[in-house]
N, C-alpha and C positions, 0 to 999 in steps of 0.2 A: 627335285627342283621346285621353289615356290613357284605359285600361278599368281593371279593379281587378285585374290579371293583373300579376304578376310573375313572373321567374323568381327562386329560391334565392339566387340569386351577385347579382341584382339588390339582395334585401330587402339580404343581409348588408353589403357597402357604402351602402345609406341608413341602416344602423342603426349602421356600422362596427363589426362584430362580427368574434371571432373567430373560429379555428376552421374547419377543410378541409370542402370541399364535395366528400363522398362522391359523391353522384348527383343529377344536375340533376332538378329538379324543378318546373313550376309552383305557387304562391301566388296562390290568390286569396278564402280562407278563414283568417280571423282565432279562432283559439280561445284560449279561457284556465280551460276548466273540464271536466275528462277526463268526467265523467257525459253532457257534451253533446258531443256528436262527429257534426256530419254534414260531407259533405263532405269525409272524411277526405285523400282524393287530392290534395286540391290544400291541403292544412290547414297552418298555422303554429300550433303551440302556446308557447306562452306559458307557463315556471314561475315565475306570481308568488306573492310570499311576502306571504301576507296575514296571515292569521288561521291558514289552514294555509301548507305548504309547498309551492309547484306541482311541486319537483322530488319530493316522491313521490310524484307520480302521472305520472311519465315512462311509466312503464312500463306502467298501465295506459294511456295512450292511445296509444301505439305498439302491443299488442294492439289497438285500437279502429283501428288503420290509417294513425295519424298516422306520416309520416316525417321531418319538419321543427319542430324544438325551439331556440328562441332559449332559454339558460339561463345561471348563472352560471357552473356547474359542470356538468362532464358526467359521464355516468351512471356508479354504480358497476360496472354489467355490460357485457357487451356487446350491442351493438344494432344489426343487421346492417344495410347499406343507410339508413342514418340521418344527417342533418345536424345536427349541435350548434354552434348561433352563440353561440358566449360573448361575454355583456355582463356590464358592472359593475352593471344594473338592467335584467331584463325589463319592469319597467312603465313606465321611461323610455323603452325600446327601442318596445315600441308604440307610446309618445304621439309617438314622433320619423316612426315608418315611417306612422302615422295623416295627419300633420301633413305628412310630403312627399307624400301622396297627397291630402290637400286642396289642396295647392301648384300641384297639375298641370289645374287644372278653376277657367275663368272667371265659374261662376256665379252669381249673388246671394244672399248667406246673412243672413240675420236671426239675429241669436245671441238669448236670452233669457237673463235672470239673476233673479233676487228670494230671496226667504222661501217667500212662498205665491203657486199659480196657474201656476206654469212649464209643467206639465205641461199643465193646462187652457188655456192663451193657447197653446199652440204646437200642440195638438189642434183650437181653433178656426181657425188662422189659417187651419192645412190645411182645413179645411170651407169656409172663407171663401175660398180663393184657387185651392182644387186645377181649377177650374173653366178658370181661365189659365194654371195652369203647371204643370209636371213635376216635383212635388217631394219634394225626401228630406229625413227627419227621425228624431228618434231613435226608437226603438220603444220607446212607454209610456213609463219614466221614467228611460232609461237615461243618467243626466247628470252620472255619477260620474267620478273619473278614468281608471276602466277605460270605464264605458257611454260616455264621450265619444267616445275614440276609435273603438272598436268602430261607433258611431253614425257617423261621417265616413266611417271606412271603406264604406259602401253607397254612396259618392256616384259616378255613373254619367256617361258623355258624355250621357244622354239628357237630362239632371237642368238644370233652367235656375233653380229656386230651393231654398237646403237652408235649413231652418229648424231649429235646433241649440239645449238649452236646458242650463244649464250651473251645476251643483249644487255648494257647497259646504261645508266642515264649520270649518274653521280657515283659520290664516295659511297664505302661500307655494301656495296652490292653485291660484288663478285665473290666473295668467300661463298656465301649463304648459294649463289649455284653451284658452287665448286664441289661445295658440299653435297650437292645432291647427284651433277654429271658423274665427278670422282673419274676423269678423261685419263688415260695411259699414255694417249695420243693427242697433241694438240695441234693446232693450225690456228695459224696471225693470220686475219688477210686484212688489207689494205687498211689502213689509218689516216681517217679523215678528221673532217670540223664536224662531223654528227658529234650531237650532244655535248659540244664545247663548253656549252654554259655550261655544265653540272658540276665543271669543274673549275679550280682556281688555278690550272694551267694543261699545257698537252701533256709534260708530263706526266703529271698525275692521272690525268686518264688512262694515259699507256701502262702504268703500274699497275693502276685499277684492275686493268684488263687482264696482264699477265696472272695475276691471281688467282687464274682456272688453271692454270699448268703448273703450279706451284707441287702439285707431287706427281707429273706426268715424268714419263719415262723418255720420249720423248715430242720435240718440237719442232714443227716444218714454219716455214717463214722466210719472209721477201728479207734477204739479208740488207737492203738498203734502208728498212724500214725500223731497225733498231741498231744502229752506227753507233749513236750516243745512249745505247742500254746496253750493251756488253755485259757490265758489269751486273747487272739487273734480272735478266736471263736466269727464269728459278729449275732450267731444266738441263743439266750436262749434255746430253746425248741433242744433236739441232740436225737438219737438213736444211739447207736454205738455197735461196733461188737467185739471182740475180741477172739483169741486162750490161752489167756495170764492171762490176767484181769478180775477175777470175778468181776469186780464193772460193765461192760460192759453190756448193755439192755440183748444183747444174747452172751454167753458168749459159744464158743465150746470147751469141755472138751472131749470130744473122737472124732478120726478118723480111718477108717476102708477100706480098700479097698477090696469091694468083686466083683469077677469079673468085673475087670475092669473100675468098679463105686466105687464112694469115697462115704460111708457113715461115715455121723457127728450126733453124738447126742451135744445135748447145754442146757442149760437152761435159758429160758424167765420166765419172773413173777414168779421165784419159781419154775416151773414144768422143768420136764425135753423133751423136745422135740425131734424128728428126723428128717433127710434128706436124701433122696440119690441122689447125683450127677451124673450124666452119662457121668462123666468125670473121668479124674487121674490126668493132669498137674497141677501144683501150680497155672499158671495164672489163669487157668478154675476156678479151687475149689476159690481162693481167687474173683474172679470175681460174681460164683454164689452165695458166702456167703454174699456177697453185697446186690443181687440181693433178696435173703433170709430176709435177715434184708430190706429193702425195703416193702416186702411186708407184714412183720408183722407189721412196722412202718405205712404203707397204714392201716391197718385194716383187713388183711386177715388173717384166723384163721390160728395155722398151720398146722392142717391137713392139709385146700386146699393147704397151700404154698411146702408142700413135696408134694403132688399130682401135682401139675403144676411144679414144677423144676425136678423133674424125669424126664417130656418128653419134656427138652429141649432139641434141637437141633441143632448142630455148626451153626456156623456164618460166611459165606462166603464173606468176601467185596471185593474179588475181582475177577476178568473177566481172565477167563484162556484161550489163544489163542493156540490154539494146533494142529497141524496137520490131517487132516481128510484120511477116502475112498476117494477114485478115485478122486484124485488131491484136494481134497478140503480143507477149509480153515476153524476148529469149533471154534466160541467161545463160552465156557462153563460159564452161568449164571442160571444154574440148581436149584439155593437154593432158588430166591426169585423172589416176581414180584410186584412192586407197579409202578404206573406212574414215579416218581422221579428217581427210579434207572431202569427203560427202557427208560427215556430218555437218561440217562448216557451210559449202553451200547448202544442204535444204535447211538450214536455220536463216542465212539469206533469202529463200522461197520462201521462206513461212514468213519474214517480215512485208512482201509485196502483198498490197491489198487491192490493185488495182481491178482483179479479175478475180469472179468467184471459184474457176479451175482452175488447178495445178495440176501438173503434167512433170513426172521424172522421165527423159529419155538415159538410159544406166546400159555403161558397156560391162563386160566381165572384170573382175578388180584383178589384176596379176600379181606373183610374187607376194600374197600376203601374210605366207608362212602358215595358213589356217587349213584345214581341210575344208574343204568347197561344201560338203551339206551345215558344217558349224558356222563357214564365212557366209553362203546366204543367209543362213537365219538369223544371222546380228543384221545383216544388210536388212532382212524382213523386217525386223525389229525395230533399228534405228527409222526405216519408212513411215512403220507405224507409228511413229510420235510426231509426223505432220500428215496433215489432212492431205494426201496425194491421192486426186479423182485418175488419175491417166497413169501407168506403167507400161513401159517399152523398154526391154530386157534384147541385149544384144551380145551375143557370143552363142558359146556352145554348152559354156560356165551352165552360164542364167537360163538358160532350154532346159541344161538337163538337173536342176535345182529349182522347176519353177514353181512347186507343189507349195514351197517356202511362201509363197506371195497370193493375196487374196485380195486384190483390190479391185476399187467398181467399173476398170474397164483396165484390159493388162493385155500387150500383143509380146511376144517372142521372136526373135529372128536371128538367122544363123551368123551373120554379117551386116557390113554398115550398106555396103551394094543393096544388099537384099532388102534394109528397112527405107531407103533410097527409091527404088523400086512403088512402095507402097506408101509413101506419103498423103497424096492425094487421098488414097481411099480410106487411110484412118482419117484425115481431116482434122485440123486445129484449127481454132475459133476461139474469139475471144477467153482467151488463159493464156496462162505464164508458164512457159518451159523451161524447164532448166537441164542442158544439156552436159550429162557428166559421160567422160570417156577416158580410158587410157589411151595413151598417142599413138599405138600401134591401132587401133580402129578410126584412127583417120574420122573424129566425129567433125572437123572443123569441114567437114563437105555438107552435116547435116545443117550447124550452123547456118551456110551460107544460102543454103536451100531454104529456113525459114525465118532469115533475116530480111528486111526491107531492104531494096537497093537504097544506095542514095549516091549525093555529091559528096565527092572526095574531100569536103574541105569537113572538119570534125572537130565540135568540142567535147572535151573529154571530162567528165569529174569525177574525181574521187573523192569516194563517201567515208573513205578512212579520214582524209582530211578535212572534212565538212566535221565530223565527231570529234577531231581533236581541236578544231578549233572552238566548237562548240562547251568541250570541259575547259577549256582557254577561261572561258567567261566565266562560269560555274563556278571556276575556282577561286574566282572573285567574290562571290557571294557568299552571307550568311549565311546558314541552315535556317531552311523554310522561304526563301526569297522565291519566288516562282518565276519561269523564263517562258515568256513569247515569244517566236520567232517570226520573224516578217518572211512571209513567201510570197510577196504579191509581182505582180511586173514577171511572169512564170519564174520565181521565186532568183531575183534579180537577171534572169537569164541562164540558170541553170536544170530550170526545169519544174516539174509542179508535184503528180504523185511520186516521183523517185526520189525529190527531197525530202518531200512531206514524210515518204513509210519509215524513211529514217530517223527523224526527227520521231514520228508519233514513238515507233521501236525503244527509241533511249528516253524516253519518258519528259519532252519538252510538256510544258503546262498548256501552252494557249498557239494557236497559228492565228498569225493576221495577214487578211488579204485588201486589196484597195476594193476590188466592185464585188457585186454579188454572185456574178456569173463564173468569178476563180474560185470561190468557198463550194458552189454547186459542185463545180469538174472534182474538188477535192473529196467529196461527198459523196462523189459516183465511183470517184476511184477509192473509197474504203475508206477515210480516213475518217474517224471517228473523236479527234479532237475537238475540244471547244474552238469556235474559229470567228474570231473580231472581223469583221467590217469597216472599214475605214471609210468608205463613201458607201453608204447604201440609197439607192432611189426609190423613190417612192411607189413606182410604177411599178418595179420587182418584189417587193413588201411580201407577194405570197410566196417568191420562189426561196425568199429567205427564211419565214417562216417554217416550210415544208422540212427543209434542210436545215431546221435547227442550227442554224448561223445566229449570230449575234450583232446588232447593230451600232454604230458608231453616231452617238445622237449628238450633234455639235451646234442645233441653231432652233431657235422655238417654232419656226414653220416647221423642223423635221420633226419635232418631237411632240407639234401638235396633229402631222400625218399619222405618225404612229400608234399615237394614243388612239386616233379614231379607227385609224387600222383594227387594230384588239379589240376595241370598245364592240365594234358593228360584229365581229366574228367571235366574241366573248370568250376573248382569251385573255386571263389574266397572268399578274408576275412574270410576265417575259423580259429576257436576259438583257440590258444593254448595259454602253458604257457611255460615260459621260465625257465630252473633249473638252477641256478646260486651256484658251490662248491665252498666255501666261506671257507674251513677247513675241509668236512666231507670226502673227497675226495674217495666217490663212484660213483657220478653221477652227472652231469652238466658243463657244461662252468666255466673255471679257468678264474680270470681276466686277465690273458695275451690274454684271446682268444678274451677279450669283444671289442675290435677293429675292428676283423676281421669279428666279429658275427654283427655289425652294420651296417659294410659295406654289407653285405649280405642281413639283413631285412631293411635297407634302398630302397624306391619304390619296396617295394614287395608284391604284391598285391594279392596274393596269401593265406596269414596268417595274421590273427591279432592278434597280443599281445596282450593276454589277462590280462593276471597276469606274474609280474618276485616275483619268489621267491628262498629263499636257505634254508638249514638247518641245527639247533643249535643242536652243536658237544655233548654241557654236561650243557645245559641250568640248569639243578636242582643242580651243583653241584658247590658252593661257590670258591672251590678253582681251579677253571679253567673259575672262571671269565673274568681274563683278555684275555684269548685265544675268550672267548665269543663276547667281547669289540673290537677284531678286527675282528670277524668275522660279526660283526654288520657293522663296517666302511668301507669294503671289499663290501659288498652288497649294501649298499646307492652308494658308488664308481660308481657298475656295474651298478643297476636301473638308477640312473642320470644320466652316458653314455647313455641307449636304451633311454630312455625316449625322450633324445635332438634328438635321430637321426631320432625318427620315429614320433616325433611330436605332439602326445597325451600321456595324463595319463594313466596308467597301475594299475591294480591292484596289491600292494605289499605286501608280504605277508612272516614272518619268523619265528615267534616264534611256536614252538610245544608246547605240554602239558606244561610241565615247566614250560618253554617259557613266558606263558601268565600271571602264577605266578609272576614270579623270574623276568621279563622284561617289564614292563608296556610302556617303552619308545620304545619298539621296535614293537610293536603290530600295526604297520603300519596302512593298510585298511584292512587287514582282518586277521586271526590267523586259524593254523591247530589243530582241539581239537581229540589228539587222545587216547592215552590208561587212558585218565584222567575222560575220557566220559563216562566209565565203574567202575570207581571206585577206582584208583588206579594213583599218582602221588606223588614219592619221597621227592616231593619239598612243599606237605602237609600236616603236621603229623597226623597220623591216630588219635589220639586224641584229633584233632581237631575236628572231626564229621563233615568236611566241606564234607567232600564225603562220601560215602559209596560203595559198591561195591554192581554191577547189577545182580550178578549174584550166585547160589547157586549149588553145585553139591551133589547129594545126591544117594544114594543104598541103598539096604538091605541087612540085614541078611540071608544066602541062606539055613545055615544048622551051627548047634551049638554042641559040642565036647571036649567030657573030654580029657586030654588030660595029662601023667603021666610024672615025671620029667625025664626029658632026651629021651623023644620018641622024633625022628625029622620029619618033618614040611615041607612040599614043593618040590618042585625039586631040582635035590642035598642034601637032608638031608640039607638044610641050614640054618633050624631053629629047635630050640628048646623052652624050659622051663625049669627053675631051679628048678621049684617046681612042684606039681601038679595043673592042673588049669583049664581052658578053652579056645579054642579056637573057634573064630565065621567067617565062611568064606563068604566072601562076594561079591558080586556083580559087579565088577569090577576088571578090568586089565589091561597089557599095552595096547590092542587093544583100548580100553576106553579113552587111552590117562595117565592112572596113571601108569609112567614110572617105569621101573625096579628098578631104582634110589632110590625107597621110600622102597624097600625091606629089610629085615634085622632089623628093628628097628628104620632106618632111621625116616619113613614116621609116621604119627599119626593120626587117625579120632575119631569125635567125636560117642562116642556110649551114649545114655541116660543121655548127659551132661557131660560125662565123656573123656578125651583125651587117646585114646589106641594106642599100639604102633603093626604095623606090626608085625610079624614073619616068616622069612623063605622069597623065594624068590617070585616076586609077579610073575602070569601066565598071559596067554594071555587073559582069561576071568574073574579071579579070585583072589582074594587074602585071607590073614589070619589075623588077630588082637588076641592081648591076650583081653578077657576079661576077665581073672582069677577075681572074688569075684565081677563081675556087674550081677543083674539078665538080661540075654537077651533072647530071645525066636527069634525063623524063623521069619522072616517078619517085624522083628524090624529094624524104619531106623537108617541110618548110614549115618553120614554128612564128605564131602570128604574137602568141602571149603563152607564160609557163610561168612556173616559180622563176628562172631567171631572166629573162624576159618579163617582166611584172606588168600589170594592167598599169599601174601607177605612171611607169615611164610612159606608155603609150598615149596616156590622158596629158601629161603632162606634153610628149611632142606636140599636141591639136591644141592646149591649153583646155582642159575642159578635165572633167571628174569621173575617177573611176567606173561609179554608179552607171554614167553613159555607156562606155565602153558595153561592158557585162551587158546591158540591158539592150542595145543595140544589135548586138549576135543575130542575125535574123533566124526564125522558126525552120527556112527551112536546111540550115547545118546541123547536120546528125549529130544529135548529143548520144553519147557512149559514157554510161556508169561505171565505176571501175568499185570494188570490195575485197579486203583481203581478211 
């Protein structure tokens, strides 16, 4: 049986590349992104051309160790002892060398395809099945046409079942994974509106998709969900499921919710069967009913199949960054532990720059099909490729393989009780932990023991989404345009180094803050970006200086402080930018002044122009185009003047959020990406799904209340009820930031899917909702804004602008990071 080892001269003829083989080398590491580099020795890097270009960062991963590079073209320099396989397409060339290394292994693959639920049915299958077999799957959600491959690639002689889920956006996709799963087994789950655009109908998506099972043996599936594809159906042999359809294999005719668990009775072959779900939401139950017919399709009786889905257990894919004790930094990855997804999180660790220690707290990995002294040593190994000052090893595993680990402070313990026990006396202090565990060690006790308490009200972001809206913009741009992003106002309200590490990570150009004292916190917390100033004061001059911040010079008293600043301290050529009012007329140099302003930075040796930029008065708004059109011609005017008198290039830069939409001709050398980067820009209709929004605010229910018609409600008697009903008060007020404004009726949050409308006036901690005729109980959440709930609407109920909302969120709601 092949292992996942190649030699060099092996990969290059499966991928028929070109190109001399310098020095043989084993492959048995797949890379395609130079920030991740473990395993350098035996590494194949990959320059694919996505969004950026893989081939500049040849170079930094050959510093990082790599000596083996499939690429189109090879390097500009030289690169001593180095293999360059020239192909017409490195992401072909993986899906090909992925796809013959699937070729070489007889064992049973279950492919999965849908809308919604991939990730969750191929997370349960694994709970449901890891028990009989040895199996490999993709890590978290990795089902793109790069994660596919990469996913195949871990399949092992050990490996007797791979369960493989397979993501797509448009036409022409699905073969090229098909070809690499090559599934016997396939699973539909649910078919939604994800990635509708890519397509010119649902149709055609749904084809798209069948296109993994096109030589599967056979197909489990929601029989309701392909009515009108019968005909379409590339697989004879089907299993399907339905609520609906007695013709369906398992057909559920009762549902039942007892405490809190969904019980289904159905009928297979004539009998009638059961289940209990230890779920209530639709996506769950429709999800485990999947997973149900799955495994009576598999062959498992159903008794064992209601014994093993009773003790399913959520599914967490993703990394929660949350504020810790005494100054610290946790990330919560409490639910799972396999090699694939702790390589994932400590490359999220290694992106926090907040704290100079890091800290792995690591349970025993289970079921990884490796023998325990080969599976520490990769664990040892992949450690060693981030700087981790703290190890804390938990099981019996990691005790009796600890000889594997060498680092500058490392405890062992037999249990999560026993590391519990000793918290206090190891001590955490200013660093970032990252808690990895399988769910049988119960780490979400250590979690909560060195997480901050807080109020129950929480906004939540996700940094997946802050990054795709970020390539949103990107992909607007020329090659070479450079991107600032606005963090200022704690980076519109979502937060300061947790944006920033992510931002600096994916290689933004420039951060701009409004005062001096947000560029410093950014500076303490690691961030090593160039970082604008948009109001700097004069009084703070040395703390911007110290902290290599960049100044925002908009008016000749500031730019004659500055100069004397440098002058008295002799410091020459420091960084600034010049603000050029072009029409917004708050702040900068009017063209009358650009004469006088040249004559001044003419031989002044003192400051470099760094960047000239202005700012667009109503860039998103069509009919203030032509005011826009001269505020464009008004700023090339100004730039072309400084540019002549000081003799070099300047970086220029005008377009804001809009801006980068609405103005592709004006996007100069670099563009300001600012309230667009969180979810939100006028100039792109929300039903485009081109963004999404980063951020979620959520509470609970504090205390629920009959409430009779005409009794009043809040301060001032200022609310009532016309009938008799309920009200549920909840969690939040204007301290919170949810302004008085939404009081009365105005305002509306989602409760159990349902939009309710305030009553009465809101308080400082507090407010009211009718839920007249919803069941709610204490502790049930309450959604304040989400993607479907938008900031937009809620700006719009008060009449006032997104930007408020966001930025109002008071400091003290627990922001919670989310990464997958």
């Amino acid at each position: 049986m092949h292992s996942n080892q190649y030699s060099v001269t092996e990969v290059k003829q499966i991928i028929n590349a070109g190109g001399n083989i310098v020095k043989e080398y084993t492959i048995s590491t797949l890379l395609t992104d130079s920030r991740r580099i473990n395993n350098a020795a035996e590494g194949l890097f990959f320059a694919l051309s996505a969004r950026r270009n893989g081939h500049e960062f040849v170079a930094e991963a050959y510093a990082a160790g790599i000596r083996n590079f499939v690429v189109q073209h090879g390097p500009e320099f030289n690169l001593p002892e180095a293999n360059f396989l020239l192909v017409d397409s490195p992401l072909a060339a993986l899906q090909i060398l992925a796809a013959y290394h699937r070729s070489q292994f007889k064992l049973q693959v279950i492919g999965i395809t849908g809308s919604n639920g991939k990730t969750i049915v191929k997370e349960w299958l694994y709970q449901l099945l890891a028990a009989d077999k040895n199996i490999v799957r993709n890590p978290k959600s990795y089902n793109s046409q790069i994660g596919v491959p990469l996913s195949v690639w871990q399949i092992n002689g050990r490996n007797d079942l791979g369960i493989f889920e397979a993501g797509i956006s448009t036409i022409n996709e699905m073969d090229k994974l098909q070809a690499i799963i090559k599934p016997q087994i396939g699973i539909l789950t649910h078919i939604g509106s994800a990635h509708d655009e890519g397509f010119t109908s649902r149709r055609e998506k749904v084809l798209e998709k069948l296109q993994l099972f096109k030589n599967s043996k056979q197909l489990i599936y929601h029989y309701d969900e392909l009515l009108d594809y019968k005909k379409d159906i590339p697989v004879k042999e089907t299993f399907t499921w339905s609520r609906k359809f007695k013709v369906a294999d398992l057909y559920v005719f009762s549902e039942t919710v007892i405490s809190k668990k969904y019980y289904l009775r159905a009928y297979y072959h004539k009998k009638e069967i059961e289940c209990l779900i230890p779920f209530s939401d639709q996506a769950s139950i429709e999800n485990a009913i999947t997973c149900w017919a799955a495994m009576l399709a598999l062959g498992y009786s159903a008794v064992e199949a209601d014994k093993r889905i009773e003790r399913l257990a959520p599914v967490s894919m993703r990394l929660e960054l949350k504020n810790g004790v005494s100054n610290c930094s946790v990330i919560d990855d409490s639910y799972n532990s396999d090699l694939q997804s702790l390589e994932i999180a400590l490359n999220f660790l290694g992106q926090q720059n907040q704290h100079q220690k890091k800290t792995l707290i690591l349970s025993d990995i289970l079921q990884s099909g490796l023998q325990q002294d080969v599976l520490y040593c990769q664990v040892a190994n992949l450690i060693g490729t981030q700087r981790i000052d703290k190890f804390i090893g938990v099981g019996d595993a990691l005790i009796n393989n600890q000889t594997c680990f060498n680092l500058p402070e490392q405890h062992f313990f037999k249990d999560t009780p026993a590391l519990l026990q000793q918290l206090k006396t190891i001590g955490f202090k200013d660093e970032t932990i990252l808690i990895k565990g399988s769910r049988s060690f119960e780490f979400e006790r250590i979690s909560n023991a060195l997480t901050q308490k807080a109020h129950e009200t929480i906004m939540e972001i996700n940094l997946n989404t802050l990054l795709g809206n970020l390539n949103f913009y990107r992909s607007k741009l020329k090659p070479g345009v450079k991107v600032m992003a606005m963090v200022k106002a704690f980076s519109y309200g979502s937060g300061t180094f947790e944006v920033a590490n992510m931002l600096q990570y994916n290689k933004v150009d420039y951060l701009a803050v409004a005062y001096i004292d947000e560029g410093v916190a950014l500076r303490q917390a690691g961030i090593n970006l160039p970082i604008m100033v948009l109001n700097p004061e004069a009084s703070a001059f040395d703390k911007l200086t110290e902290n290599k911040l960049q100044p925002v010079i908009y008016s000749f008293g500031l730019l004659d402080d500055f100069v004397i600043y440098t002058q008295e301290r002799g410091i020459v050529n420091y960084p600034v930018h010049l603000k050029i009012d072009t029409g917004m007329h708050r702040l900068g140099f009017e063209n009358l002044d650009i004469e006088t302003l040249c004559d001044m930075l003419e031989q002044n040796r003192y400051v470099h122009i760094q960047s000239v930029f202005s700012h667009l008065v109503a860039s998103e708004a069509p009919e203030h185009d032509e005011f826009t059109k001269k505020q464009i011609k008004r700023f090339e005017k100004a730039f072309k003047e400084i540019e002549k008198t000081l003799g070099y290039k300047v970086i220029k830069h005008l377009c804001n959020t809009s801006g980068i939409t609405r103005w592709p001709s004006a996007h100069y050398d670099m563009v300001r990406l600012g309230i667009g980067l969180y979810g939100v820009d006028s100039a792109v209709p929300a039903s485009d799904n081109a963004l999404q929004p980063i951020a979620s605010l959520k509470t609970s229910v504090a205390q629920v209340k009959k409430i009779g018609a005409g009794d009043t409600i809040s301060y001032g008697r200022s609310g009532s009820l016309l009938k008799d009903g309920k009200i549920a008060t909840v969690r939040i007020g204007y301290a919170d930031g949810y302004l008085r404004a939404f009081g009365k009726g105005v305002g509306k949050m989602l409760v159990k899917g349902t939009l309710v409308p305030t009553v009465g006036n809101i308080t400082m901690d507090m407010c009211m909702l009718d839920v007249s005729g919803l069941d709610v109980n204490e502790g049930d959440e309450v959604i304040v804004f989400n993607d479907q709930l938008r900031i937009e609407e809620l700006a719009r109920q008060i009449g006032t602008i997104p930007y408020e909302i966001l930025t109002n969120v008071s400091q003290r709601v627990k922001r919670v990071y989310f990464y997958e």
